[in-house]
Legacy VTK file of the C-alpha trace (Angstrom):
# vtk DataFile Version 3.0
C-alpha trace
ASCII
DATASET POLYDATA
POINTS 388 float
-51.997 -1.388 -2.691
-49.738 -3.964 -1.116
-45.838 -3.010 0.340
-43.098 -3.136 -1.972
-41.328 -6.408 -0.766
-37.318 -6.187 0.114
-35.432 -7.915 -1.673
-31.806 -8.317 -2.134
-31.944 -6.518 -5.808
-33.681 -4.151 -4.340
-31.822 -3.570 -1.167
-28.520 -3.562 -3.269
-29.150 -1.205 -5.862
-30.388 1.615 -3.563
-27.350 1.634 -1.057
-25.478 1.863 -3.931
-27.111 4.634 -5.346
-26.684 5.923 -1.859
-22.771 5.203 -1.906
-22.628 6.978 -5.337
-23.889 10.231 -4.162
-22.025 10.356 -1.096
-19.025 9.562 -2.720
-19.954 12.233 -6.093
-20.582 14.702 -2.951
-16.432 14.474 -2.557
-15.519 15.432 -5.604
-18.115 18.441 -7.048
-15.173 20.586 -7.367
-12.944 18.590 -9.012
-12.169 16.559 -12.295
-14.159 13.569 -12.791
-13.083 10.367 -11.099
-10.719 8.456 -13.043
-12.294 5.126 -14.098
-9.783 2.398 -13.483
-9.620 -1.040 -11.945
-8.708 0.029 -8.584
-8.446 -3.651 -8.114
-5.566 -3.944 -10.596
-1.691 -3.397 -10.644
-0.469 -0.428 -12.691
1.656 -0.766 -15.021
4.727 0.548 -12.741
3.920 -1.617 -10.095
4.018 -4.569 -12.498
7.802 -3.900 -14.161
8.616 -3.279 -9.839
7.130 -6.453 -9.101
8.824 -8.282 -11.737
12.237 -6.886 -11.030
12.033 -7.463 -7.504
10.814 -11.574 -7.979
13.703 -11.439 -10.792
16.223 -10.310 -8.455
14.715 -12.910 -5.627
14.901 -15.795 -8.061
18.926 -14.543 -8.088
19.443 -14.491 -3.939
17.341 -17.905 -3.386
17.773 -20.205 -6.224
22.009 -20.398 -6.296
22.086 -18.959 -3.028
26.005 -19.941 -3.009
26.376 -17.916 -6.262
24.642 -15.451 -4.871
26.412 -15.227 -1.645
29.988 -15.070 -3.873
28.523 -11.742 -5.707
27.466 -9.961 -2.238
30.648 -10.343 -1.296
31.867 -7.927 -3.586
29.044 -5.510 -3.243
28.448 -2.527 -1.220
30.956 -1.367 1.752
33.273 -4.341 0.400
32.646 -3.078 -3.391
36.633 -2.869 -4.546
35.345 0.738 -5.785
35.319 2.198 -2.077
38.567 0.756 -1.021
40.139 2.233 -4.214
38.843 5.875 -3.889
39.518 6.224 -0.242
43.198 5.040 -1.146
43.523 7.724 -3.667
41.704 10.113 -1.160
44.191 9.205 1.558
47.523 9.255 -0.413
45.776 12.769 -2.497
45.940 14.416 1.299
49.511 12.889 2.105
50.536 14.890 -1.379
48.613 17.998 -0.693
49.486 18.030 2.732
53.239 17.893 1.641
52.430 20.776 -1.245
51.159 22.959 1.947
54.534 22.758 3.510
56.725 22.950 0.384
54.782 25.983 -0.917
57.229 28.874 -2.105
54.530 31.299 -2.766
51.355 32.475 -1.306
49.416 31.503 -4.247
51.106 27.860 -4.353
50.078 27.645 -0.498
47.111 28.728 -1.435
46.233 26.572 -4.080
47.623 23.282 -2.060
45.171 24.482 0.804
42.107 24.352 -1.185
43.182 20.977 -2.553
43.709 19.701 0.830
40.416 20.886 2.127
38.169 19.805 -0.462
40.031 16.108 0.077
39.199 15.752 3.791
36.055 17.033 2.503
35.768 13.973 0.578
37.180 11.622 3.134
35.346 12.756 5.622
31.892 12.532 3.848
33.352 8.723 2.628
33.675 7.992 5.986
29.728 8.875 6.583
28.494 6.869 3.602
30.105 3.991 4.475
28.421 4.152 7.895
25.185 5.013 6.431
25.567 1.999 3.631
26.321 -0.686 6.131
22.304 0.397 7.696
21.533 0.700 4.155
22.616 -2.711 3.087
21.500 -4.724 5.842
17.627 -2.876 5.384
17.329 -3.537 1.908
18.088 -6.945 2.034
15.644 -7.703 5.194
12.617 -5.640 3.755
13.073 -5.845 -0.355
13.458 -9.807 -0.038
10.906 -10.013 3.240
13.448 -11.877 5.160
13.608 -11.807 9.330
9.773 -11.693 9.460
9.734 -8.425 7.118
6.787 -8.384 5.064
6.375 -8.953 1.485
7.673 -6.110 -0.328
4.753 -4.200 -2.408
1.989 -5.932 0.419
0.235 -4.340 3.188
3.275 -3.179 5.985
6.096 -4.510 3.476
8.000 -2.242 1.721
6.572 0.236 -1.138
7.965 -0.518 -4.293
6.804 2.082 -6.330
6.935 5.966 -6.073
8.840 8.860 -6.860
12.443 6.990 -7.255
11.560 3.901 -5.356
11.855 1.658 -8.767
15.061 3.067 -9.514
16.725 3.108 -6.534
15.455 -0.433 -5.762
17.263 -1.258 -8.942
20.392 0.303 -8.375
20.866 -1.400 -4.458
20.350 -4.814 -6.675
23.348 -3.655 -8.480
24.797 -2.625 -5.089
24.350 -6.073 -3.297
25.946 -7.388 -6.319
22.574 -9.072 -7.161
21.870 -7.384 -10.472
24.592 -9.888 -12.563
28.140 -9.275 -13.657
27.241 -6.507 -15.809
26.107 -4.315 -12.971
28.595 -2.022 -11.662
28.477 0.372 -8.506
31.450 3.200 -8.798
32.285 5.625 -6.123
33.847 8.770 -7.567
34.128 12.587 -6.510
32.061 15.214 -7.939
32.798 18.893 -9.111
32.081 20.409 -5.943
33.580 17.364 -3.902
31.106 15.306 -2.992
31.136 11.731 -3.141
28.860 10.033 -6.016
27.515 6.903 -6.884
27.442 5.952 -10.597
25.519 2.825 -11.855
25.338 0.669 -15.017
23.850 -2.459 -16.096
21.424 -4.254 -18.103
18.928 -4.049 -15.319
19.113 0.004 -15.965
18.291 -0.796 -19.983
21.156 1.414 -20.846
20.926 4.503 -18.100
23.545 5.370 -16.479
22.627 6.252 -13.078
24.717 9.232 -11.342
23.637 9.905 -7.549
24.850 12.116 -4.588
26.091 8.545 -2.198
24.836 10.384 0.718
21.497 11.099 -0.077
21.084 8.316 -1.974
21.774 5.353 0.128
19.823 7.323 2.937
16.781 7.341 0.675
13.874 5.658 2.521
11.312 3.750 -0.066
8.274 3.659 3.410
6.366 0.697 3.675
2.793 0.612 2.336
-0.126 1.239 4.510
-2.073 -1.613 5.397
-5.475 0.524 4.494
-7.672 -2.575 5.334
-6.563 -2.737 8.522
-6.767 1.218 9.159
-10.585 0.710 7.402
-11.695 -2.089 10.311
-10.315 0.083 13.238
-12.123 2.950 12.011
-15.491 1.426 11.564
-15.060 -0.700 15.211
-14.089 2.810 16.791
-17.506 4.048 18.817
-19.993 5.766 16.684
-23.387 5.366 18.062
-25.152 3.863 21.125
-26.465 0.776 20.840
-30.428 -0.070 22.306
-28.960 -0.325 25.903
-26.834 3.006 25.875
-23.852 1.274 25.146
-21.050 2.662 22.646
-20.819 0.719 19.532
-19.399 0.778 16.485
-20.377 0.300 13.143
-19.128 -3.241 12.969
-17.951 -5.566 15.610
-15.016 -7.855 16.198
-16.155 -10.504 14.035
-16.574 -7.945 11.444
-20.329 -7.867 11.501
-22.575 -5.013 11.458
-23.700 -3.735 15.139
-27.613 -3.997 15.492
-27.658 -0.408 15.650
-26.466 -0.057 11.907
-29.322 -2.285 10.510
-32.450 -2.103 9.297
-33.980 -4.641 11.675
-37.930 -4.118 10.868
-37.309 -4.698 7.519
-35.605 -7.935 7.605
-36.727 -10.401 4.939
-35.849 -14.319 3.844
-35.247 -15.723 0.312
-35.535 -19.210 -0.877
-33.102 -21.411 -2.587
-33.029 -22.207 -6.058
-34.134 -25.663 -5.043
-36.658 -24.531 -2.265
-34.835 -26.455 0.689
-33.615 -23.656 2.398
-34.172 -20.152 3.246
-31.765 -17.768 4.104
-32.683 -14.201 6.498
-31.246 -10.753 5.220
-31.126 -7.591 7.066
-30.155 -4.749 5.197
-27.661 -2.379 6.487
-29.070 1.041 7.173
-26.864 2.612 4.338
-27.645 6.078 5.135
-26.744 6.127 8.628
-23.473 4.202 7.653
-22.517 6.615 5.313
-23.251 9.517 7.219
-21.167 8.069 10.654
-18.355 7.413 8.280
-17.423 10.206 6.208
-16.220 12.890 7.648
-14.034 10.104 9.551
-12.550 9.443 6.446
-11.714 12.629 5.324
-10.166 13.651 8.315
-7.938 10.196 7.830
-7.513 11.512 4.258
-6.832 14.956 5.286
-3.790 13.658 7.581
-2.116 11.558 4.834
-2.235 14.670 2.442
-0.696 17.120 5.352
2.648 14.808 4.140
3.276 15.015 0.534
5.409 11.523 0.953
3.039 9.724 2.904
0.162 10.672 0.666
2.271 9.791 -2.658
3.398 6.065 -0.845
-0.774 5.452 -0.621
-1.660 6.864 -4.018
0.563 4.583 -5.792
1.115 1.716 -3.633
-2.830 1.295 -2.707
-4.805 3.207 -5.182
-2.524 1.481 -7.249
-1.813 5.196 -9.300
0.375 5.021 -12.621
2.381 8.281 -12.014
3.062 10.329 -8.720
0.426 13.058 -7.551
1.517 16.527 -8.541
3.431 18.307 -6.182
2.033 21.923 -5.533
1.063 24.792 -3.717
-2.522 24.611 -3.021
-4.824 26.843 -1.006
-5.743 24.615 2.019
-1.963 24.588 2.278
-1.032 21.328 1.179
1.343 20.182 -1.131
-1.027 18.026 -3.757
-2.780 19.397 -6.505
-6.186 20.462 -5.572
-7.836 18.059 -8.510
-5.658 15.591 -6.700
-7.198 16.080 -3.241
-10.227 15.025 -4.037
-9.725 12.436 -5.696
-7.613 11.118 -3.042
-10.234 11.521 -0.742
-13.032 10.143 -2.673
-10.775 6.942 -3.097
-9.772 6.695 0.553
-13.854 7.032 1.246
-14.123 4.381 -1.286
-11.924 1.887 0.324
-13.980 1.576 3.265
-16.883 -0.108 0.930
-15.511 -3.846 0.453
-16.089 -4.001 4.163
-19.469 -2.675 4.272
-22.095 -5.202 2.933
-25.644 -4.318 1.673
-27.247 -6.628 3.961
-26.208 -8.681 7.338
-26.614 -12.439 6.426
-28.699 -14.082 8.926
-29.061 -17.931 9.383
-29.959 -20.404 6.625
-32.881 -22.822 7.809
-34.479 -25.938 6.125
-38.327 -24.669 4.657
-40.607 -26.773 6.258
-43.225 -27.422 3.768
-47.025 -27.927 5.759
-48.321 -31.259 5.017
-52.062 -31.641 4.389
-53.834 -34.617 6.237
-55.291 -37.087 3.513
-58.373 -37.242 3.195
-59.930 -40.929 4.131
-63.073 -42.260 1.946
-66.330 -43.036 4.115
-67.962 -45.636 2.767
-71.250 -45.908 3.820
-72.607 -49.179 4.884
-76.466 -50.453 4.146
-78.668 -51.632 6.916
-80.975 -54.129 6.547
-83.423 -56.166 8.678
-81.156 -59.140 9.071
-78.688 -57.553 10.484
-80.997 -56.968 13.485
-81.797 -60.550 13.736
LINES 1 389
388 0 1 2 3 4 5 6 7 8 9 10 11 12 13 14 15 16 17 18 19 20 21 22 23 24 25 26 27 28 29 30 31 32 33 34 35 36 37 38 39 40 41 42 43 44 45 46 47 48 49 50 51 52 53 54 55 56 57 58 59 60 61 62 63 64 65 66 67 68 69 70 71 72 73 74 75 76 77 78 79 80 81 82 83 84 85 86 87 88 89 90 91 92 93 94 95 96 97 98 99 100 101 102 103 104 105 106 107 108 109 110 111 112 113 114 115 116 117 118 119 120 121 122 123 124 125 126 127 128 129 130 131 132 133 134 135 136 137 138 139 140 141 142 143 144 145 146 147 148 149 150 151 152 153 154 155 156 157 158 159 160 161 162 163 164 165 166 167 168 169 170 171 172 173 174 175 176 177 178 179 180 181 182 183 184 185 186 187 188 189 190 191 192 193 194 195 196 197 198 199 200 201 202 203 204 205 206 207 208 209 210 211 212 213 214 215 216 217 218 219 220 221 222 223 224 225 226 227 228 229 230 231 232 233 234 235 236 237 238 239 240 241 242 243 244 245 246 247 248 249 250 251 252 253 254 255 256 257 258 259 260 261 262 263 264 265 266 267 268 269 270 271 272 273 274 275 276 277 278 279 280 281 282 283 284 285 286 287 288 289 290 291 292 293 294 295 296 297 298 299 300 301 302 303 304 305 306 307 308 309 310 311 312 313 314 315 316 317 318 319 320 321 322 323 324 325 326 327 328 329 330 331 332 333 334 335 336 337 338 339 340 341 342 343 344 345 346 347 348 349 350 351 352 353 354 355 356 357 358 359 360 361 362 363 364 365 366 367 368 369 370 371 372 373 374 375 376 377 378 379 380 381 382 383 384 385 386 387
């Protein structure tokens, strides 16, 4: 019985059967794996995306407009000035209550008052140091100006997760970007803190009520460039090549390493219109697989040790509708155990796009053998005059 021939069919469909149980392997414990278009925007990242190239359209298309609204926005918001001019004159009042007290209680009560204002000040004095970094971040990173890149892109900044969206929205209304319905208010809470309150059109009818300084120091992250993590990995050293050298599973072209393919069963196919034939070497799968994932996992393993970090990837590259679910597990970590392994099968998974079935080898012309023709011999008659 003759060989089974490679093919590319062939060679395909079983290192993808071989991807499939590896992959499976990560998740025996755990729900199935969800079955979306990882390839796809959710439907969060969509409405962030949208806002954010509405907002642009705002700061570069009537950029003098544009520049007239920032004006009034953030530390220069008429909002600030007004409450730490009421804060200021509130401790010249209480300050004068403290000294004009007649009774204990009075001096009492004027004491509290007085404390809970420079309280206030004070803390409106931090914000407005924190909002100036604040202001001057957002604008650079959620518009990808000064070389920043594009916001919701590999190493630009996330826009989506936990209350990225939202706060994205409300430092639009901030940088007075959001239209002249948008309002930013500073005002004092119940236990004297200073708060931010928001309203606009962009907030379809929320009201938005935040503690200023955690608020404005709210980081969004910036999205991991995963394809970029993925080729460092598989270039790190992983095996020794025929010589003894350290190689790794692709090179710096991005091509497989001889040691990762299947060399003695190389084959070539034929063009549809039999001029050329092209050589394919398939990749040894197995091997690949096997050098790769417990790599990955540890990888996957460190992003889940951060609850933030791990949330910033599951949204922003696995491209996740809502946030994981924060809880206790038993490894320790903070993510729903269903949730771990799910994140790891999809960080495993993200390392396939760069590894090809086969290594494409070079195309050459077919060189079809040409027969000699065959010549006709015509055989002559002799006869006795020609001897004469």
């Amino acid at each position: 019985m003759e060989a089974k021939q490679n093919t590319f069919t062939s060679v395909n469909k079983e290192a993808n059967k071989i991807w499939t149980s590896a992959i499976g392997d990560l998740g025996l414990d755990t729900v199935k794996s969800i079955n979306k278009n990882k390839a796809s925007m959710s439907a969060s990242q969509k409405e962030a995306a949208t806002v954010q190239r509405d907002i642009s359209a705002k700061l570069f298309d009537n950029q003098e407009e544009a520049l007239n609204s920032m004006k009034k926005g953030g530390i220069r918001n008429p909002s600030l000035a007004k409450l730490g001019n009421d804060l200021i004159w509130g401790i010249y009042y209480a300050d004068a209550a403290v000294a004009q007290a007649k009774t204990r209680q009075e001096r009492n009560d004027a004491s509290i008052a007085l404390s809970k204002l420079n309280k206030s000040l004070q803390e409106l004095y931090k914000i407005i140091e924190i909002g100036k970094d604040t202001d001057a971040i957002f604008m650079q990173e959620y518009f990808g100006l000064e070389g920043s890149k594009n916001p919701g892109q590999p190493g630009g900044m996330a826009l989506v997760g936990r209350d990225t969206p939202l706060w994205c929205k409300t430092m639009s209304i901030r940088s007075g970007l959001a239209g002249d319905n948008a309002s930013e208010e500073y005002i004092v809470g119940d236990n004297s803190e200073i708060r931010l309150r928001y309203t606009g059109s962009i907030l379809n009818g929320e009201v938005v009520d935040k503690p200023a300084l955690t608020w404005l120091a709210y980081d969004p992250g910036v999205v991991l460039d995963l394809k970029s993590e993925n080729i460092k990995m598989l270039q790190a050293p992983s095996a020794l090549n025929a010589e003894g050298e350290q190689v790794g599973i692709i090179d710096n072209s991005l091509q497989y390493n001889d040691t990762y393919l299947l060399l003695d069963k190389k084959y070539m196919e034929v063009s549809k219109d039999g001029k050329t034939q092209t050589e394919f070497i398939p990749a040894n799968m197995a091997k690949i697989v096997y050098d790769t994932k417990s790599r990955s996992a540890a990888r996957a393993n460190a992003l889940l040790n951060d609850y933030q970090e791990a949330n910033r990837v599951w949204r922003n590259n696995f491209n996740m509708e809502e946030d994981l679910i924060f809880a206790v597990a038993a490894n320790g970590k903070n993510v729903d155990a269903g949730q771990q392994a799910e994140f790891q099968e999809l960080m495993f998974e993200s390392l396939k796009p760069l590894l090809p079935t086969v290594a494409v080898g070079a195309t050459t012309e077919v060189v079809k053998e040409v027969k000699p023709e065959a010549t006709e011999v015509v055989e002559e008659e002799l006869t006795v005059d020609q001897f004469n």
